[in-house]
KENUVEX-830026 format. One line per 3 residues: number of its first residue (from 1); their letters; for each residue z, y, x of C-alpha. Coordinates in Angstrom, 3 decimals. Example, Ala and Ser with C-alpha at 12.3 -4.5 7.8 and 13.67 -1.06 7.14 Angstrom:
1 = as = 7.800 -4.500 12.300  7.140 -1.060 13.670
END
This chain:
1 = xxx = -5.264 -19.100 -9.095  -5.513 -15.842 -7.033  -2.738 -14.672 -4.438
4 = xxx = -2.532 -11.137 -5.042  -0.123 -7.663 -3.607  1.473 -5.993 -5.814
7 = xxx = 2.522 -2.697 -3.588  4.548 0.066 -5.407  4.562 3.276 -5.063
10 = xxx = 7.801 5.369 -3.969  10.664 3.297 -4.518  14.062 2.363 -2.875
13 = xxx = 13.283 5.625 -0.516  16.220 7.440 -1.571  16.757 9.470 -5.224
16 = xxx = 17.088 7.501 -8.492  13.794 5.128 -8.226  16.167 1.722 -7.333
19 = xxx = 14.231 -1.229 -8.054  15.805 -3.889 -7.093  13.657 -6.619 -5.297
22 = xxx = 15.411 -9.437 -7.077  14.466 -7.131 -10.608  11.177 -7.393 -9.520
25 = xxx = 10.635 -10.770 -8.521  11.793 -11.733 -12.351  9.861 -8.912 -13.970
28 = xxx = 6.709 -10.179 -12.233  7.656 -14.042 -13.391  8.594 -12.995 -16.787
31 = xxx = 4.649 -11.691 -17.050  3.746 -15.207 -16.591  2.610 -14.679 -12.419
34 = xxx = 3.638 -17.890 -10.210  5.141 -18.268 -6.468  6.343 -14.357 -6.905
37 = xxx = 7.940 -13.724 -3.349  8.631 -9.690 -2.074  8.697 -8.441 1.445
40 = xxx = 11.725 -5.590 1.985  12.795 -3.243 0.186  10.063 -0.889 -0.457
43 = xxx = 7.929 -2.623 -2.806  5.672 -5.464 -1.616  5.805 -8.241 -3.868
46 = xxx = 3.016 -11.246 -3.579  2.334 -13.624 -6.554  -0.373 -16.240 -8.037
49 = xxx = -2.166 -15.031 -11.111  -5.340 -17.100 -12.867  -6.072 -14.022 -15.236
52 = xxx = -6.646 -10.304 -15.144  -8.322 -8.593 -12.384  -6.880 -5.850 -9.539
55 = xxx = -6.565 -3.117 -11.632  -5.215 -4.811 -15.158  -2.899 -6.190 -13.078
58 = xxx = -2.008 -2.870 -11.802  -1.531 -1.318 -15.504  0.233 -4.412 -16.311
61 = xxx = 2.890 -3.897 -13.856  3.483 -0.371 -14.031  3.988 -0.761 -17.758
64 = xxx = 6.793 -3.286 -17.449  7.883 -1.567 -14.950  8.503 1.648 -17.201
67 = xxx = 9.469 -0.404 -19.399  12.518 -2.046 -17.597  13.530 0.992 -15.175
70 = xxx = 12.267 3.969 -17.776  10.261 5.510 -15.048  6.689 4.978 -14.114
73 = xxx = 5.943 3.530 -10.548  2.108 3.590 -9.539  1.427 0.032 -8.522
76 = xxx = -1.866 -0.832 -6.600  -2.799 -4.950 -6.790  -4.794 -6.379 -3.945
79 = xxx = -6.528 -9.639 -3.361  -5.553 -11.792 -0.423  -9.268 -11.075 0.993
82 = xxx = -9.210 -7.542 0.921  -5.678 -7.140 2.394  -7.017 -9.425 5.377
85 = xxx = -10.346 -7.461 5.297  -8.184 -4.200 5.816  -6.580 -6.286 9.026
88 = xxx = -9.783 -7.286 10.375  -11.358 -3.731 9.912  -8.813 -1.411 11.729
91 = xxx = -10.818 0.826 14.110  -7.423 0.991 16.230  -6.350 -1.442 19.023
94 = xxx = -3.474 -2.690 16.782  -2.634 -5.793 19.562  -1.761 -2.414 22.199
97 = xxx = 0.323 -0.282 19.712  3.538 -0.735 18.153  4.181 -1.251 14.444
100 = xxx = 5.604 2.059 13.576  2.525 4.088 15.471  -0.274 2.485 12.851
103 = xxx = -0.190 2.915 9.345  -2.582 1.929 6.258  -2.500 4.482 3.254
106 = xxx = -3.766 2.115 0.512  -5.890 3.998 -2.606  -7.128 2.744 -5.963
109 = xxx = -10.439 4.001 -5.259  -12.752 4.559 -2.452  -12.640 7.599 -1.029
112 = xxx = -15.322 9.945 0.968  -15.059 11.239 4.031  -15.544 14.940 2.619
115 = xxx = -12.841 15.027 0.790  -10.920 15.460 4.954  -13.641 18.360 5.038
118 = xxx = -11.637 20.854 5.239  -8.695 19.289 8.025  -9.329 19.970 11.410
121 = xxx = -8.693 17.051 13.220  -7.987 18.336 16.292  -5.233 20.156 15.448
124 = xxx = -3.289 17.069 15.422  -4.701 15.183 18.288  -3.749 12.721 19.847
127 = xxx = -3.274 11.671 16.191  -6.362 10.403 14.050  -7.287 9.041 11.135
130 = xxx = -10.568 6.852 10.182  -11.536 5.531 6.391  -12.090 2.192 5.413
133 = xxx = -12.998 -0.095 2.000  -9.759 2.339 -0.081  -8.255 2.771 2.720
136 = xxx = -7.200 5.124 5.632  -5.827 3.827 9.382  -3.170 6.864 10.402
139 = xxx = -2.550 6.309 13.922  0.232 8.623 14.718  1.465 7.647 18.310
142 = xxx = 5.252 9.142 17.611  5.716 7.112 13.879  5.171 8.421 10.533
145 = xxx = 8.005 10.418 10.310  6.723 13.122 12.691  3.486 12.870 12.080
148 = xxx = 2.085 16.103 11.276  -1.253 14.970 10.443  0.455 12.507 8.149
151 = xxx = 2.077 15.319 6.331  -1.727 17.369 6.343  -2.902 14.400 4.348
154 = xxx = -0.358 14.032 1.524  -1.041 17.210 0.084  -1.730 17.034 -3.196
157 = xxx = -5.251 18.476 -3.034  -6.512 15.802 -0.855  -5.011 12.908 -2.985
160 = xxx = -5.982 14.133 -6.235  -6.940 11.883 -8.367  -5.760 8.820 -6.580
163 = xxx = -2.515 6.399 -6.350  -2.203 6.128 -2.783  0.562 4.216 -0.857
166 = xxx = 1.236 3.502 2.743  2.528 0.642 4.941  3.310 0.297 8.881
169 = xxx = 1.354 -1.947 10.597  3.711 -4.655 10.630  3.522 -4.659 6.869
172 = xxx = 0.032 -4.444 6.632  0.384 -8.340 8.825  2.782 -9.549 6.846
175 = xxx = 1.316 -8.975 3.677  -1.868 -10.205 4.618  0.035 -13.249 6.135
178 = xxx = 1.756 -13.648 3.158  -1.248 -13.955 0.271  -2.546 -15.966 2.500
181 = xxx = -0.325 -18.603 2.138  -1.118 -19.053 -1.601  -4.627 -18.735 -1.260
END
């Protein structure tokens, strides 16, 4: 058995995508996963699966998904040992910061560094970003929310062509923390 992340895409942040995390805890059961267990409201859920890989887990989801709510939620499926690979990696002193100033944008594919080409990164200084293994580490010293450079990289042009989600540091931890236990 595997310990895998199931993070979704979008939901419970206001508007009509409500899924419930109880909802999901029995959708994920009722597809046969084990020790299903979320983490708040936005769409972390952690199970135990012996088939499938990352991305057919993925597919799986979202379909039952739209099948149960009747809208599609892009779900990205992680292995315990990349979540705690992403932990390990962060090019940011994470022990100095607080939770809400470094973030992890998770995508379903690796990404190159050209595809920032055309951001100037020191317009939004002291804010920065750095790649990793489908990943990107947003430290934005006043939180997400008035980040600029956060805003610069959610345009659609630079995540064309990928499902991309974010989580706070904290969640990053826990999540990590969390497969962990089942692995």
């Amino acid at each position: 058995m595997t310990t895998y992340a199931a993070l979704l895409r979008g939901i419970n942040v206001g508007g009509s995508r409500k899924v419930p995390m109880a909802d999901l805890r029995t959708l994920l059961s009722g597809l046969g996963h084990d020790a299903v267990a979320t983490y708040l409201q936005s769409g972390n859920a952690v199970f135990t699966s012996d088939r499938g890989d990352e991305d057919s887990l993925a597919a799986e989801i979202t379909g039952a998904l739209r099948e149960h709510f009747g809208f599609t939620v892009d779900v990205l499926v992680r292995d315990h040992a990349y979540l705690q690979a992403v932990r390990a990696g962060c090019p940011f002193p994470a022990a100095e910061l607080e939770g809400r100033q470094l973030h992890v944008t998770y995508f379903s594919h690796q990404v190159a560094e050209d595809r920032f080409a055309g951001l100037d990164r020191s317009d939004f200084l002291p804010e920065e970003f750095r790649l990793g293994d489908r990943a990107l580490y947003l430290y934005a010293p006043d939180g997400l929310g008035r980040s600029g450079l956060a805003q610069a990289l959610a345009k659609p042009r630079l995540v064309k062509g990928l499902i991309a989600t974010t989580r706070n540091w904290n969640t990053v931890v826990k999540m990590a923390e969390m497969t962990a236990a089942g692995s």
